[in-house]
C-alpha positions as CSV (number, residue, x, y, z in Angstrom):
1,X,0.0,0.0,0.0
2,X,2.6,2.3,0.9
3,X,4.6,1.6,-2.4
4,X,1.4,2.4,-4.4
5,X,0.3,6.0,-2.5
6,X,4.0,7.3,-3.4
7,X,3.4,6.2,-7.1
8,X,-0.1,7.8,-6.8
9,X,1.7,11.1,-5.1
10,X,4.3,11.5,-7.6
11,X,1.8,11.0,-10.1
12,X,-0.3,13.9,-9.4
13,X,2.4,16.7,-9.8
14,X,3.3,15.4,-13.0
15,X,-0.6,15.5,-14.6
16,X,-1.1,18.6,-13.1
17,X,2.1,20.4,-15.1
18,X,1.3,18.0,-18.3
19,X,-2.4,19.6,-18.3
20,X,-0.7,23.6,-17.9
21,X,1.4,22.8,-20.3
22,X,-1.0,21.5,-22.9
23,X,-3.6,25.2,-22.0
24,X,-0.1,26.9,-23.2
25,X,-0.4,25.4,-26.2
26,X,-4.2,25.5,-26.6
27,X,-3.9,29.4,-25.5
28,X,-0.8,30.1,-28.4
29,X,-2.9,27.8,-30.8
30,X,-5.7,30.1,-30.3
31,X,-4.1,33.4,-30.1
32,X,-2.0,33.0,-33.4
33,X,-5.0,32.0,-35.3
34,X,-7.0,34.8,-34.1
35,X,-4.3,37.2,-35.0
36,X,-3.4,35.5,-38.4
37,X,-6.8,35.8,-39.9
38,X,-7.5,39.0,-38.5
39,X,-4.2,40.7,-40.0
40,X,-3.1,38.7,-42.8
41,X,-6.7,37.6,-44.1
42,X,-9.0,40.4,-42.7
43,X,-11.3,37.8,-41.1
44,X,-13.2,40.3,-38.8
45,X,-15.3,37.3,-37.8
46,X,-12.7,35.8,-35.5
47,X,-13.3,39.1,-33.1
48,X,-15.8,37.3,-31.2
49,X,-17.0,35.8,-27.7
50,X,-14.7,32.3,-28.7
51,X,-11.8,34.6,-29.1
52,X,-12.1,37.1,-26.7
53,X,-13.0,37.7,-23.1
54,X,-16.0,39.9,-23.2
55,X,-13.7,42.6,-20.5
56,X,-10.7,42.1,-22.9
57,X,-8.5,45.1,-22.2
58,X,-5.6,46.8,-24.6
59,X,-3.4,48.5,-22.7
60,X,-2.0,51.8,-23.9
61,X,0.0,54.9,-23.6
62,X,-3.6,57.1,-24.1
63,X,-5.7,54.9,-22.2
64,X,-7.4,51.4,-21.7
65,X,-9.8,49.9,-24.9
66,X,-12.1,48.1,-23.2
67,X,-14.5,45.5,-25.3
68,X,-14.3,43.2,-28.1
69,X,-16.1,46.4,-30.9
70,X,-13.5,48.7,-28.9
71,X,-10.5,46.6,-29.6
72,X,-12.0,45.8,-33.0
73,X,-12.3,49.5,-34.0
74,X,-8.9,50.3,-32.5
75,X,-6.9,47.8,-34.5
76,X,-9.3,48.5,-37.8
77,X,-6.9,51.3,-37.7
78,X,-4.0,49.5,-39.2
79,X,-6.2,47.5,-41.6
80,X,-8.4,50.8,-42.6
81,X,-4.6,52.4,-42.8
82,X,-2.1,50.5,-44.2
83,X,-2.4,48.1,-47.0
84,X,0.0,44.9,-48.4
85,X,0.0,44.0,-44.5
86,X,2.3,41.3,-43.7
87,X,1.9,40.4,-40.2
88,X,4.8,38.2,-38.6
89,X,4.8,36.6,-34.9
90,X,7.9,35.6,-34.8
91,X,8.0,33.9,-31.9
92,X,4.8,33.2,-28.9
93,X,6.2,31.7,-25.9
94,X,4.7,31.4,-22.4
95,X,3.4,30.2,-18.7
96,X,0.4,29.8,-17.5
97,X,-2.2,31.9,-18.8
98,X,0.4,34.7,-20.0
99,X,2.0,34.7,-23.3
100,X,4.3,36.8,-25.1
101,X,4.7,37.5,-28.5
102,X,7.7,39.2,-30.6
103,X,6.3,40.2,-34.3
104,X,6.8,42.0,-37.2
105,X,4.3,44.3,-39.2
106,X,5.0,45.4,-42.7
107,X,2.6,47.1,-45.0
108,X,1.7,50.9,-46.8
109,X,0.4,53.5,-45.7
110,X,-2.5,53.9,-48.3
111,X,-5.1,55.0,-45.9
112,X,-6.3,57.2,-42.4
113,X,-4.2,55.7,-39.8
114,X,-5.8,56.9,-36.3
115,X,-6.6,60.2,-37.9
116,X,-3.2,60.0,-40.1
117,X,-3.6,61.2,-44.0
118,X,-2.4,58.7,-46.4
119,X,1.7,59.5,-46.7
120,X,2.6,56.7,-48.7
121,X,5.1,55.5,-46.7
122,X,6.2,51.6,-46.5
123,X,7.2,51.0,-42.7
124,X,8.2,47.7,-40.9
125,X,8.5,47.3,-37.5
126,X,9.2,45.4,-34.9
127,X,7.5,45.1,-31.1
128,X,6.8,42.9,-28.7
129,X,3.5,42.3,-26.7
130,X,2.4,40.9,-23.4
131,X,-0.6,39.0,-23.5
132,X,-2.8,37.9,-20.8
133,X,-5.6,34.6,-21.6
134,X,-8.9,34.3,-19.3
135,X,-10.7,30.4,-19.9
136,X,-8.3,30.0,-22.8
137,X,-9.7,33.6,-24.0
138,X,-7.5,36.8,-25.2
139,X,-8.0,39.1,-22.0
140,X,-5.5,41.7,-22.4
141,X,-2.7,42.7,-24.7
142,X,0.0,45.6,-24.0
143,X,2.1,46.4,-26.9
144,X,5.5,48.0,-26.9
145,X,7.7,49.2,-30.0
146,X,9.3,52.3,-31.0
147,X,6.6,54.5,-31.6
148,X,9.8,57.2,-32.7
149,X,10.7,54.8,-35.5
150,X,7.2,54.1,-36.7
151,X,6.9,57.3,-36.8
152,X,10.2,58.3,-39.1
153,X,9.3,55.4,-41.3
154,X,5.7,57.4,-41.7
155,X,7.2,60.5,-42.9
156,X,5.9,62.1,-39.6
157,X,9.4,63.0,-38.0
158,X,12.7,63.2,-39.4
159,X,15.4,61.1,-39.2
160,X,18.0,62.4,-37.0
161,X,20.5,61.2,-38.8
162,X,19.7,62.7,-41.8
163,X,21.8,66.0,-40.7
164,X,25.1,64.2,-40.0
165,X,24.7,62.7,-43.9
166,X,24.5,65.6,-45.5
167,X,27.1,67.3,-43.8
168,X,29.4,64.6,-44.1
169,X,28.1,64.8,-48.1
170,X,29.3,68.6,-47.6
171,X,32.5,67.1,-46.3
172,X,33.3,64.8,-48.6
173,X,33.0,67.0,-51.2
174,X,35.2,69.7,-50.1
175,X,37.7,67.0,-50.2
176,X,37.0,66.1,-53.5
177,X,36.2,62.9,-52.5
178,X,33.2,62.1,-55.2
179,X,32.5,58.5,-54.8
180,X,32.1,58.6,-51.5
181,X,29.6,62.1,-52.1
182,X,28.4,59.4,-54.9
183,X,27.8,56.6,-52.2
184,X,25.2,58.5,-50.3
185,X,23.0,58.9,-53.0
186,X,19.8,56.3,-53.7
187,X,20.3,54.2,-56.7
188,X,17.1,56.2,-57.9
189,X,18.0,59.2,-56.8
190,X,16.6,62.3,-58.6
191,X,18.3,65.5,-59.3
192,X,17.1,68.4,-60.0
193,X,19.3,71.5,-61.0
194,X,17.8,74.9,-60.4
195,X,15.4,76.4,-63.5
196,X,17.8,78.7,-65.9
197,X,20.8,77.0,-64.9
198,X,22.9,75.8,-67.9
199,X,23.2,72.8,-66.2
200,X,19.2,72.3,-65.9
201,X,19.5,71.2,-69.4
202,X,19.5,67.3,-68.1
203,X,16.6,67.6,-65.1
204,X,15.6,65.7,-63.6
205,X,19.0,63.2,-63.1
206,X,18.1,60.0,-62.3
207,X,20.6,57.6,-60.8
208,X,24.3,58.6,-59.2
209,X,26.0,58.1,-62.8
210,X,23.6,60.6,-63.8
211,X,24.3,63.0,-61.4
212,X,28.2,62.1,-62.2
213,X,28.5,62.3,-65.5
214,X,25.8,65.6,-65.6
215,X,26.4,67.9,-62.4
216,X,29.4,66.4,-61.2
217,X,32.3,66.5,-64.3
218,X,30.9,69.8,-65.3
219,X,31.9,71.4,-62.5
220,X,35.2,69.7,-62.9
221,X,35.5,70.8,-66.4
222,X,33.9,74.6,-66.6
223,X,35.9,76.0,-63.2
224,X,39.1,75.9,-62.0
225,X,38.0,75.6,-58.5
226,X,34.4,75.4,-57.1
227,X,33.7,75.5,-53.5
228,X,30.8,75.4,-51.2
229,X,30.8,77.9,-48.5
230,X,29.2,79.2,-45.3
231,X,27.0,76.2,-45.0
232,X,23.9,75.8,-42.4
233,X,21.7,73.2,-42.1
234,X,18.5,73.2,-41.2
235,X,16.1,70.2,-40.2
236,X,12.6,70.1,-41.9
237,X,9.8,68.0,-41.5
238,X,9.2,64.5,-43.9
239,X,12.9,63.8,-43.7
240,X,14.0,67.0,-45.6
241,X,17.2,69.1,-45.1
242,X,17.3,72.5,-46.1
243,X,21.0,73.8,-46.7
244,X,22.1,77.5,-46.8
245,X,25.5,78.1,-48.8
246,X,27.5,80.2,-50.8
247,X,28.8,79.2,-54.6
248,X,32.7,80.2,-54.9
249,X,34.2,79.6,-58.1
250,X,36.7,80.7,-60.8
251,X,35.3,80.1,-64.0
252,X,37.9,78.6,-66.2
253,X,37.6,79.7,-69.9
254,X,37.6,83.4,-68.7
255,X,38.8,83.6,-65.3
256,X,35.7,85.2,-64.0
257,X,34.8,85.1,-60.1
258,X,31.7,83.7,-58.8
259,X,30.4,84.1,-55.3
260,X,26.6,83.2,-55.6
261,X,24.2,82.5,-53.1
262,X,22.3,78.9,-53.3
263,X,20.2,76.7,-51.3
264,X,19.8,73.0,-51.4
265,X,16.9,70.7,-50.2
266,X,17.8,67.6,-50.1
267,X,15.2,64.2,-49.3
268,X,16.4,61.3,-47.8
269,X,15.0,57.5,-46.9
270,X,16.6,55.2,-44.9
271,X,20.1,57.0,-44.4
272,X,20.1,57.9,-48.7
273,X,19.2,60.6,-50.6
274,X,16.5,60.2,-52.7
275,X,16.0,63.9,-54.3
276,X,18.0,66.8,-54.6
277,X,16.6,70.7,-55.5
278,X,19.2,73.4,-56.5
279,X,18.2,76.9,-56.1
280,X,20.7,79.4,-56.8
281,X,21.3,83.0,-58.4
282,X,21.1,82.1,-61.8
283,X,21.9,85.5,-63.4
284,X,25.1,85.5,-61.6
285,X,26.1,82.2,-62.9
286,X,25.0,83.2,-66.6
287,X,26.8,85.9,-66.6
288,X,30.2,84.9,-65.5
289,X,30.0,82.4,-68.1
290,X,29.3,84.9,-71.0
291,X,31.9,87.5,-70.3
């Protein structure tokens, strides 16, 4: 008898963590199906009673979403907003009744995104959320990304990095180091010299070898020296630079000084520069050539 009751003890423990362990399961099993249809398939079915505790609860910076239409219309954000949505849970892991998930979201934005105009933009981004099940039911969520990166990749703030590229793109060309001024540039870039320059005549460049064989070896071959001068940079909005200079030159077939004022903006994505605008005192240009 006493041989049997120890079996029977050590039995116990080992049913009771067998049956937690297959909820976890059952709990990811649900929650990645739910979330999969809703995302990738738009299956707005799935938000329902089987799915969800009726209390469920999103936790957020601005405030709890309480209900299965709240969280519903809350999330409809991103499927109203963004369109080719690719929805990735990388990995769902957890004990008990809490999970935790680590996913990816890709898409466009194409539409209003929590009161958002359309901007075009293609953002993918990474989080993580807790997740908290009720009776093998979702019963709250709390997710956590870099809201400052989803918002860069929207257009909404800027880069900051964007200021130490072009400067160093200031840099590099005082040296006279082109390919790496080149480097910096989107293989799409496009260029756009300002209206009644001579140099306009090829607007709008399209690709580094463009910009090379149009902007960049004229300036080589029409002045003995060219430099850019009394730079500032200023950070705009939508991933923009603006950049205050100074044109200094000596024009080689006549000798003639230039000392223009100009002023670039310049439009970059993802650390590259994606389109250029010269504006600049034409005039003086024009005439230094034709004397």
């Amino acid at each position: 008898m006493k041989r049997v009751t120890i079996v029977f003890i050590l039995v116990i423990p080992f049913l009771s963590i067998s049956c937690v362990a297959q909820q976890v399961d059952k709990n990811i099993e649900l929650y990645t199906t739910t979330w999969d249809e809703i995302f990738n398939h738009k299956d707005l079915s799935y938000y329902n009673e089987d799915n969800f505790d009726k209390g469920v609860t999103l936790i957020t910076a601005s405030g709890d979403v309480v209900g299965i239409e709240a969280v519903k219309d809350y999330y409809n954000n991103f499927l109203d907003g963004f369109s080719n949505i690719e929805f990735t849970m990388k990995k769902v892991f957890g004990q008990g009744d809490n999970l935790v998930k680590q996913w990816n979201f890709k898409g466009k934005h194409t539409g209003d995104f929590f009161g958002i105009p359309a901007t075009g933009s293609m953002v993918d981004l990474d989080g993580t959320t807790i997740i908290k099940m009720k009776n093998g039911k979702i019963a709250q969520e709390q997710d956590f990304f870099d809201n400052m990166a989803f918002m860069q990749q929207l257009g909404l703030v800027s880069d900051p990095n964007n200021l130490p590229a072009i400067q160093n793109l200031y840099d590099n060309f005082a040296k006279g180091d082109i390919p790496a001024v080149l480097a910096i540039l989107d293989a799409e870039v496009v260029w756009n010299e300002a209206e009644g320059n001579a140099w306009a005549d090829g607007n709008p460049y399209k690709g580094p070898e463009a910009v090379l064989n149009g902007v960049f070896a004229r300036v080589g071959s029409d002045y003995d020296y060219f430099n850019t001068t009394d730079i500032q940079l200023y950070e705009m909005s939508d991933n923009k630079v603006l950049a205050t200079l100074r044109y200094q030159g000596k024009v080689k077939k006549n000798g003639v000084l230039v000392d223009a004022q100009a002023a670039h903006l310049w439009t970059l994505k993802n650390g590259k520069v994606v389109a250029f605008q010269q504006y600049v005192d034409t005039k003086q240009l024009d005439d230094a050539f034709s004397k």
